[in-house]
MARDOLUM-205955 format. One record per residue (C-alpha): x, y, z; residue in three letters. Coordinates in steps of 0.001 Angstrom, whole numbers, plus 524288, in hexadecimal, padded with zeros to 5 digits. Example, Ala and Ser with C-alpha at 12.3 -4.5 7.8 and 13.67 -1.06 7.14 Angstrom:
2
8300C7EE6C81E78ala;835667FBDC81BE4ser;
This chain:
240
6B8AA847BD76C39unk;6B59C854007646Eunk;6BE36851E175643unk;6C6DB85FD37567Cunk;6C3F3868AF74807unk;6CE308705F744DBunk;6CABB87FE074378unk;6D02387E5673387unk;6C435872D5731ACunk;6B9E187EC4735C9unk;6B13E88273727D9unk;6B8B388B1F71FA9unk;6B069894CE71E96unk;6B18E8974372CB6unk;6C0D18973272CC9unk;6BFF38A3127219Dunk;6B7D48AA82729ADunk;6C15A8A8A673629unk;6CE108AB3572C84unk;6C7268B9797276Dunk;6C1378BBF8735A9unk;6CE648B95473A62unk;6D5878C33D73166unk;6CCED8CE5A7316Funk;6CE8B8CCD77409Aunk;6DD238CEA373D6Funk;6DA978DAA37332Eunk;6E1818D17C72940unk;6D43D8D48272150unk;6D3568E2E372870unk;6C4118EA9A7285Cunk;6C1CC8EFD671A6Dunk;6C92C8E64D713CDunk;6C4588DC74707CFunk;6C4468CD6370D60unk;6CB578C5A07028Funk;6C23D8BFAB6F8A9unk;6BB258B4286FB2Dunk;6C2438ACCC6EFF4unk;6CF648B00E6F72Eunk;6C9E28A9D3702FEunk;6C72689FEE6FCA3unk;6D2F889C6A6F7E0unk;6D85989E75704F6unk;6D08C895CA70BCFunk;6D09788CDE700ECunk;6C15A88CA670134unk;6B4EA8918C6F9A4unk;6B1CD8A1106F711unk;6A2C889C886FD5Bunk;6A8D7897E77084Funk;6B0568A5E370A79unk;6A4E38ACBA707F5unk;69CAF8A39A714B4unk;6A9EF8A73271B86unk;6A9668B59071A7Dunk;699FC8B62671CFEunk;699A08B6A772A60unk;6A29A8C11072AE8unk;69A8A8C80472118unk;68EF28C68F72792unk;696818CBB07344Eunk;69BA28D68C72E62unk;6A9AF8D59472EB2unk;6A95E8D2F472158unk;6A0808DBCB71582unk;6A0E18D4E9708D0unk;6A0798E1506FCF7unk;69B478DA9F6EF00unk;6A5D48DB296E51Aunk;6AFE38DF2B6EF60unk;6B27D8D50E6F8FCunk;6B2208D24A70881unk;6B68D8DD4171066unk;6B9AC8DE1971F4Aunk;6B1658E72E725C2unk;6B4838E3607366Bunk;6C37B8E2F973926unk;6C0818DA207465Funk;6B6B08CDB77450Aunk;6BA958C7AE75254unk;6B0F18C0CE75841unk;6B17E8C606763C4unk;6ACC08D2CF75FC4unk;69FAB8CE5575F06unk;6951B8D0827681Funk;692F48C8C37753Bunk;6870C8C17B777B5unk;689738B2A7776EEunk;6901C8A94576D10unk;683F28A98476360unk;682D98BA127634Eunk;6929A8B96F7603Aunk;68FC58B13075607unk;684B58B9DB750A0unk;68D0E8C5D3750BAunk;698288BDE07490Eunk;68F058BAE473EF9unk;68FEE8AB84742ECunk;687858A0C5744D0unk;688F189AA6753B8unk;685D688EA07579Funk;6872B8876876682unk;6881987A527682Dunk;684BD875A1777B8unk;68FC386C8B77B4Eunk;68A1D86A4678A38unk;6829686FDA79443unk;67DFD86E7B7A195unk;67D41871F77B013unk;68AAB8751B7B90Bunk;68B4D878137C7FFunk;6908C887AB7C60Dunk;69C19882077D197unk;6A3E088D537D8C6unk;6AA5F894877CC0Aunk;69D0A896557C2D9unk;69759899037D065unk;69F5E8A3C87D2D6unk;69E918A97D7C488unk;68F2C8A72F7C427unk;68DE88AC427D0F2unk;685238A1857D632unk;685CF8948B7DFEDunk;69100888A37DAB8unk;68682882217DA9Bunk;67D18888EB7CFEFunk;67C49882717C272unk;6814C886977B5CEunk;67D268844C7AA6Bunk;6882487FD579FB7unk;68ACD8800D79435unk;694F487CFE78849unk;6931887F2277B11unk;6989D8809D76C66unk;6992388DB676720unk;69A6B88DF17574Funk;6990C898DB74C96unk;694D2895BE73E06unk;696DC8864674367unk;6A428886F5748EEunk;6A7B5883D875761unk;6ACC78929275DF5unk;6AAF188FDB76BBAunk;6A9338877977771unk;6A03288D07781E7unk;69F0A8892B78EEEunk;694D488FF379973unk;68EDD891707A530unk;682738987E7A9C9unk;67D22898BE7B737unk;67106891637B7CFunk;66DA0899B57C1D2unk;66B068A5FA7BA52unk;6664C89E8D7AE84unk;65E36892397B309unk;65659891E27A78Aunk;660B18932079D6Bunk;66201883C079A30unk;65488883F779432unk;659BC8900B789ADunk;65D30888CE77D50unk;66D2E88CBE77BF8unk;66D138883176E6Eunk;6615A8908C76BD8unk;6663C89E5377448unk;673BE8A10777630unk;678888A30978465unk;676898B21778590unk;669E88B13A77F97unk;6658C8A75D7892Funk;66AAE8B03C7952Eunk;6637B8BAA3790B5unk;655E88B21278E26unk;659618AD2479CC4unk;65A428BC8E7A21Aunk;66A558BC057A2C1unk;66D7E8C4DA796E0unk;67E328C43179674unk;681B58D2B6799CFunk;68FDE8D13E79994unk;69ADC8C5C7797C4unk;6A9718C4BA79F35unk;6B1348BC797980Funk;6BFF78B8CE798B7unk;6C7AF8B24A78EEBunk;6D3528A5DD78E56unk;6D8E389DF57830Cunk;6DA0988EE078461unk;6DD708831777C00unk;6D32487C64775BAunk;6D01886E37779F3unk;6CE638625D77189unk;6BF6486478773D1unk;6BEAC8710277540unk;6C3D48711F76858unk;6BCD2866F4762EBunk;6B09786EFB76486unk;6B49087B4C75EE8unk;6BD3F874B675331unk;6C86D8796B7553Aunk;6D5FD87265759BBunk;6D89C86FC8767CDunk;6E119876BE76DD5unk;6DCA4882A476635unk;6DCFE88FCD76EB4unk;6CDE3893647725Aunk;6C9A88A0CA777DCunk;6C41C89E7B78661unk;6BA448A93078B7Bunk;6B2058A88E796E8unk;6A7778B05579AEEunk;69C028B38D7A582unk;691FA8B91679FE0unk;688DE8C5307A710unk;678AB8C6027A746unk;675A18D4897AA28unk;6742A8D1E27B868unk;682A68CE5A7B88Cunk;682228C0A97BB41unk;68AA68B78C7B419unk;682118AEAC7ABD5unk;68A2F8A7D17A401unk;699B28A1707A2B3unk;69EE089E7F79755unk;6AC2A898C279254unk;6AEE389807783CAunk;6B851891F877C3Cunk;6BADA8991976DF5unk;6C1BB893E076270unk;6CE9D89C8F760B1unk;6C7D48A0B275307unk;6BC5B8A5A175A83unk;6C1AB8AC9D7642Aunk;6C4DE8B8D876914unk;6C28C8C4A6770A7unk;6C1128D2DB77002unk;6BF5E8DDAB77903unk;6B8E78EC2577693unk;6BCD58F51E781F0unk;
């Protein structure tokens, strides 16, 4: 059985940079504003003024933050969700939040597509899928458990593209199915003991639930996917 990790064991470094992303979300730190020091960080978080500094990096190097010599951090984007980024995949959401992804492969193999996948793919019960679940982490921590399904029909070739190598869009489009557009809806659930253990958090935890079909040009739907989010991770936002 997967041992639980509490969210408070993740690096400290990591759990600065979620605090600050967290308030300038809530305009406690508003745009234009001077971050406090990295020595009264420190002392806050009861930690080093080098490991501030690795905290606040990425969101230098993302531009939420601009460091001024002799001056101090100042805010410089009032909204950092991470949701406003780009779509395009878990690894070109990572790129645009200045992150490093990783995916771990938990499983894969071959399912009979039965009458519901049948009915969303638009092909025979009896067509293969091919499936997949895997780990989804940013600078090393767990963020997301993905599960999907793509029609084997449309993409017979795709078990011999290296996933670890080419994210899932990238291997669409090298297979001729470039994602055009994505329907998604969203739920909230309760975190299960292994669920949990995998993304280190507590079970029981509240998760962010989104599933989507994903669109090649031609309008057939290449891909379902269901993710489960850490609460810290998630989020939506809508332009309209």
């Amino acid at each position: 059985m997967a041992q639980i990790v509490s969210s408070h064991e993740q690096p400290i470094y990591l759990r600065i940079r979620r605090k600050i992303e967290e308030r300038i979300d809530r305009g406690e730190y508003p745009a234009g504003s001077v971050l406090p020091s990295e020595n009264e960080l420190a002392d806050e978080f009861g930690t080093t003024r080098l490991t501030v500094r690795n905290a606040m990096d990425a969101l230098v190097e993302r531009g939420c933050i601009r460091r001024v010599q002799g001056k101090g951090a100042f805010v410089s984007s009032h909204n950092i969700s991470r949701t406003s980024v780009p779509q395009g995949g878990f690894r070109k959401v990572a790129e645009a939040l200045g992150m490093e992804p990783s995916v771990r492969l938990l499983a894969s193999g071959r399912r009979k597509a039965g009458a519901y996948y049948g009915w969303l793919f638009g092909i025979p019960e009896d067509d293969l899928l091919y499936s997949l679940r895997r780990l989804n982490s940013l600078d090393g921590q767990p963020v997301a458990l993905e599960n999907t399904l793509i029609p084997l029909s449309l993409l017979p070739t795709i078990e011999d593209v290296d996933i670890q190598v080419f994210s899932l869009y990238e291997t669409y489009e090298l297979l001729g199915h470039k994602v055009a557009r994505v329907q998604e809806k969203l739920d909230v659930l309760a975190l299960t003991a292994r669920e949990a253990g995998l993304l280190h958090v507590d079970a029981g935890d509240v998760a962010m639930v989104s599933e989507g079909v994903s669109y090649d040009i031609s309008g057939n739907a290449i891909e379902y996917a269901r993710n489960i989010s850490r609460a810290d991770f998630a989020g939506y936002t809508f332009k309209f």
